[in-house]
C-alpha positions in Angstrom: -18.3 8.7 -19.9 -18.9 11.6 -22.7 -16.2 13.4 -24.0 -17.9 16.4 -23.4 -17.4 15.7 -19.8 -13.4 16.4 -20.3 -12.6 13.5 -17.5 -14.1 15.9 -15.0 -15.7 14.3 -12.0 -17.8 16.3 -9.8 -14.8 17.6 -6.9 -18.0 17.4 -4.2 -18.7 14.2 -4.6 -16.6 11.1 -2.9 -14.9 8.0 -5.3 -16.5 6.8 -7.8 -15.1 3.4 -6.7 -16.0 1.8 -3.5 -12.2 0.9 -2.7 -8.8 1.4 -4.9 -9.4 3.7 -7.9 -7.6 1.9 -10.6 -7.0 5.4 -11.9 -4.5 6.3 -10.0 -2.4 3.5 -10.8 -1.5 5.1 -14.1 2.7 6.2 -13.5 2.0 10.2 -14.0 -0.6 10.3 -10.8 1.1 7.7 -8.7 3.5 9.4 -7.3 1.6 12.0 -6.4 -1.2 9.6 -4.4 1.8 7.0 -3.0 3.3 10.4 -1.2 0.0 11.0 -0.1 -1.0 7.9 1.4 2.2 7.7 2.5 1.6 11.1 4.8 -1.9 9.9 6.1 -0.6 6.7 7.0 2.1 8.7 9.2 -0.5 11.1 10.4 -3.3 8.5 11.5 -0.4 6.4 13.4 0.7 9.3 15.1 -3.0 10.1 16.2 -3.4 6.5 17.4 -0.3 4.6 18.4 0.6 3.8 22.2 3.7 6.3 23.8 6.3 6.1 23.5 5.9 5.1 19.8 6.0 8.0 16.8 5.7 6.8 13.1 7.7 9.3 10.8 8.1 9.5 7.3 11.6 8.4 4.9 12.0 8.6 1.4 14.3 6.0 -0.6 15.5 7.6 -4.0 14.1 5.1 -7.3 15.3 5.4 -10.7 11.4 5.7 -11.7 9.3 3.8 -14.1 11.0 2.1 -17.0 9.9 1.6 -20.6 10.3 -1.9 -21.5 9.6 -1.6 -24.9 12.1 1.4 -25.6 15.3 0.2 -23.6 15.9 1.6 -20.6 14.1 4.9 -20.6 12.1 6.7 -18.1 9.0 7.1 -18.8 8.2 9.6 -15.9 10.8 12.7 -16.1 11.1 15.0 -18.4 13.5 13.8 -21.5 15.2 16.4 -23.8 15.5 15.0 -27.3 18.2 16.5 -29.9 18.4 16.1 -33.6 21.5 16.1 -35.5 21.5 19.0 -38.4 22.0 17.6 -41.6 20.4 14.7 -43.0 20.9 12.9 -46.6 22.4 9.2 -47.4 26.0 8.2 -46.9 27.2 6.3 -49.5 28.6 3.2 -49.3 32.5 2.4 -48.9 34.9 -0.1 -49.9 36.7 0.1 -47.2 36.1 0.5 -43.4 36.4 4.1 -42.2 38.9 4.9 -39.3 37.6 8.4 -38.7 34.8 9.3 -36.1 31.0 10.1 -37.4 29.6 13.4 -36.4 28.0 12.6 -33.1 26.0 15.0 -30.0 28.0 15.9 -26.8 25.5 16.0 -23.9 25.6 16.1 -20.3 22.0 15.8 -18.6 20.1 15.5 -15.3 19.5 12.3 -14.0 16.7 13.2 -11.7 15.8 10.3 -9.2 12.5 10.3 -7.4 11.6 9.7 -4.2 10.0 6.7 -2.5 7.9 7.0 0.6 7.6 4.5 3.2 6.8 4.9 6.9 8.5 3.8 10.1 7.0 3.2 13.7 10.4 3.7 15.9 10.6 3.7 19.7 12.2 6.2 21.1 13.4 4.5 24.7 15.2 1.5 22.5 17.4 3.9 20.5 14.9 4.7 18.2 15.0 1.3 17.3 12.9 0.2 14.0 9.4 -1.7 15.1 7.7 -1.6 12.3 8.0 -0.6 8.6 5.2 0.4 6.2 5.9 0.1 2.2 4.0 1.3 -0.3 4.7 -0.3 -3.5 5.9 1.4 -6.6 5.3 0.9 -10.1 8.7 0.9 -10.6 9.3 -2.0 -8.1 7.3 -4.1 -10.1 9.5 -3.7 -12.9 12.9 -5.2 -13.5 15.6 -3.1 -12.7 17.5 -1.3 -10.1 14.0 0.2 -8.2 12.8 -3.6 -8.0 16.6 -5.1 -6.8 16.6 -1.9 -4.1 13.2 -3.3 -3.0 13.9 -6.7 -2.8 17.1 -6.2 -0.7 15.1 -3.7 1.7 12.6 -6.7 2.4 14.9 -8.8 2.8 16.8 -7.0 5.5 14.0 -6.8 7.3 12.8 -9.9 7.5 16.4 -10.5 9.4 15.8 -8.0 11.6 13.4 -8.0 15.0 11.1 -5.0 13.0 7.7 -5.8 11.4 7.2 -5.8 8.0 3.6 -4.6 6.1 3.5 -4.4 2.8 0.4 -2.5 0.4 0.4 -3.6 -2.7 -2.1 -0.9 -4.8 -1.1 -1.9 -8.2 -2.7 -4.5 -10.3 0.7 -4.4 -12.8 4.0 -5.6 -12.8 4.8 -8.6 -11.1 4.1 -9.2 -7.6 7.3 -8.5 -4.9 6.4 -11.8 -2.5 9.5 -13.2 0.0 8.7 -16.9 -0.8 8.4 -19.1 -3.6 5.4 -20.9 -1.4 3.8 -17.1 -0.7 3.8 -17.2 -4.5 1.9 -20.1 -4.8 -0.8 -19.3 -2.2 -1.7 -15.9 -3.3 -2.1 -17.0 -7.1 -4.2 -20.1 -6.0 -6.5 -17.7 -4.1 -10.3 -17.4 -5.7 -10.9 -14.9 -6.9 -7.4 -13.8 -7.8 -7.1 -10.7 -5.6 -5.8 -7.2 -7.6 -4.1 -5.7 -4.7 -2.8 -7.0 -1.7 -1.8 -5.9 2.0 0.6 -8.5 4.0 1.3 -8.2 7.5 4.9 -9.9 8.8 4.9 -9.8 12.4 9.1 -10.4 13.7 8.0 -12.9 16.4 6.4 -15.4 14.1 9.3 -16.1 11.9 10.8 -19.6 12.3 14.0 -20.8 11.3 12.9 -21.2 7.2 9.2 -20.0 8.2 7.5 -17.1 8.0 3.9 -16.3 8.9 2.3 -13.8 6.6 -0.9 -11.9 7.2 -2.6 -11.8 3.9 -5.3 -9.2 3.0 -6.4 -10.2 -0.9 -8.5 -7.3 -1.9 -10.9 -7.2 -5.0 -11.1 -3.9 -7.3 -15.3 -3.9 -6.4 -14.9 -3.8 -2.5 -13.3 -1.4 -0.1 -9.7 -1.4 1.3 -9.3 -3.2 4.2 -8.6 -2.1 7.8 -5.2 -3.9 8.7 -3.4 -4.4 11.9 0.1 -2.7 12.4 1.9 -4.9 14.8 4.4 -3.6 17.4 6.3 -5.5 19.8 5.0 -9.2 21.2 1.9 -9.6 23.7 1.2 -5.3 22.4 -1.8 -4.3 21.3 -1.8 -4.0 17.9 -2.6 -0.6 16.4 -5.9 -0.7 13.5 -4.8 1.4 10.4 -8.1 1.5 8.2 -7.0 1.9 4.2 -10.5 3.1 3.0 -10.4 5.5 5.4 -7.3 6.8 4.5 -7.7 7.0 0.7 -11.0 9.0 1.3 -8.7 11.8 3.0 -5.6 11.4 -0.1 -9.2 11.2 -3.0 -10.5 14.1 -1.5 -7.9 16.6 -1.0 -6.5 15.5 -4.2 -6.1 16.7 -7.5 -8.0 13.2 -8.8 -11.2 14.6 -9.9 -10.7 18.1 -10.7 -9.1 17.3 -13.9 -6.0 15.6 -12.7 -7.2 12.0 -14.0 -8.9 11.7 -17.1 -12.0 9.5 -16.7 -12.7 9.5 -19.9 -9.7 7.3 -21.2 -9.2 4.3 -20.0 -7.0 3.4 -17.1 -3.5 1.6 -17.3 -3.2 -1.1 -16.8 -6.3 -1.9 -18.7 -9.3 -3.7 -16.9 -10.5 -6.9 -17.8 -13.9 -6.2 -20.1 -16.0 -7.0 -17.4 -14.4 -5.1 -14.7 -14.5 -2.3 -17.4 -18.4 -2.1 -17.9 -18.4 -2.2 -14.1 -16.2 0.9 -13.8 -18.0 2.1 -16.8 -21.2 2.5 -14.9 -20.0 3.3 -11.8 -18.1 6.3 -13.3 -21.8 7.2 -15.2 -23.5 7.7 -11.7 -20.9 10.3 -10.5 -21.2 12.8 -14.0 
C-alpha cells in the first residue's frame, strides 16, 4: 500500500481478507479482537442454543506476552524505565568491595490481563459445565506461566464430562495440541493449515483415546462454521466463525487507523502469501 494512505482502510468497506486478517494477530490489537470474538461468540450462542442452555462469558487473568529476546519482559503493558544519576567509570580495585553499589528502590504494578473464554452451562444440572470455548492467546503459545495455565485448563477438561473447542487464530508460537499423535497429524496435513479449530466432544474419549474434530484453515479462505457439541444424542448447535469476525471487523477499530496496513504484519508472511495480501489490501484503498 502507499504510505500516503497512513494504513487507513476505507471503514465502509468489509475485510480485505476473505477469512482471518493476519493483522490482528500482531500482540497490541489482539486483545482487543480475542475479547471481541469472545463476546460474539457468547452472543450468537445465546441467540441460538436449545433451553435450558445459556453460554456466558469468564475471564482467566495471563501474565501477557513475553519478550524472548529481552528476558522476561512484557511486551504489552506499559513499563516505566529509570536511570541512575551519575555516570563516569569506576576504577578498578585490588581488593573485593564489602560495601553496597548505589542501586534504585522501586515498587511497581504488575498489571495482569484478562483472558476470555466462553462457557455453555445448564442451568437444571447445577449449572454444570457442557461445553467450553477457548480462544487462544499469544501468550499461550509462548513458554511461561500463560502457556502452563493453559495447558493445565485443557487438561482438566478433558477429565471432565464437558466439551472442549479450541480456536486457534494465531499463525505464531507453538501450537497447544493434547497428544503427541494430534501433533503428528496436524503437521502432516497438506497444506500445513495456519490456524486451526478442534472440536472434543466428552463422549468420544476412550480410555487413552481421544477423538478430535479438526478444522485446518488456510490464511486465503474463510473461517469455518464449526459445531458446538452439547450433551450425547443433542443436536449440536452451528457457530459460523466468518460470520462472527465480520461483526468484531466491522464494529472495530481495525480499519479506522487502529492497524497499520501499511507495515507488515507479525508474524511475518511467507513471500508468497505476502504478494497475496499485498494485492488484496491494493483493491480495498
Amino acid at each position: 500500500m502507499s504510505a500516503k494512505n497512513h494504513g487507513f482502510l476505507d471503514p465502509t468497506m468489509p475485510s480485505p481478507f476473505p477469512g482471518m486478517d493476519p493483522y490482528l494477530e500482531a500482540p497490541y490489537i489482539w486483545p482487543d479482537f480475542h475479547n471481541a470474538l469472545a463476546g460474539e461468540i457468547r452472543t450468537a450462542l445465546n441467540q441460538s442454543l436449545p433451553r435450558p442452555y445459556y453460554a456466558r462469558l469468564e475471564m482467566r487473568p495471563e501474565v501477557g506476552l513475553r519478550d524472548e529476546s529481552e528476558g522476561s519482559r512484557s511486551i504489552i503493558p506499559d513499563v516505566a524505565v529509570a536511570r541512575l544519576p551519575g555516570g563516569g567509570t569506576t576504577a578498578l580495585a585490588e581488593l573485593p568491595r564489602t560495601s553496597i553499589s548505589p542501586s534504585l528502590e522501586v515498587t511497581v504494578e504488575a498489571p495482569q490481563f484478562r483472558h476470555a473464554f466462553v462457557e455453555v452451562r445448564d442451568p437444571d444440572r447445577g449449572h454444570d459445565l457442557i461445553t467450553l470455548v477457548e480462544i487462544v492467546s499469544p501468550s499461550n503459545k509462548q513458554s511461561g506461566p500463560d502457556r502452563r495455565s493453559y495447558l493445565l485448563k485443557q487438561q482438566e477438561v478433558l477429565e471432565s464430562d464437558a466439551n472442549l473447542v479450541e480456536l486457534d487464530l494465531l499463525r505464531g508460537g507453538a501450537r497447544l495440541l493434547a497428544l503427541a499423535t494430534l501433533e503428528r497429524f496436524v503437521a502432516g496435513l497438506e497444506p500445513a493449515p495456519d490456524y486451526l479449530a478442534l472440536v472434543n466432544r466428552a463422549w468420544r474419549r476412550l480410555s487413552e483415546r481421544l477423538a478430535y474434530q479438526v478444522f485446518p484453515i488456510l490464511l486465503t479462505e474463510s473461517l469455518p462454521c464449526i459445531p458446538i457439541p452439547l450433551r450425547e444424542g443433542e443436536k449440536e448447535v452451528p457457530l459460523d466463525l466468518q460470520f462472527l469476525f465480520n461483526r468484531v471487523y466491522d464494529g472495530g477499530p481495525y480499519q479506522r487507523g487502529g492497524v497499520n496496513y501499511d507495515e507488515a504484519p507479525t508474524p511475518p508472511l511467507t513471500q508468497a502469501k505476502a504478494r497475496w495480501a499485498e494485492e488484496l489490501l491494493r483493491r480495498k484503498v
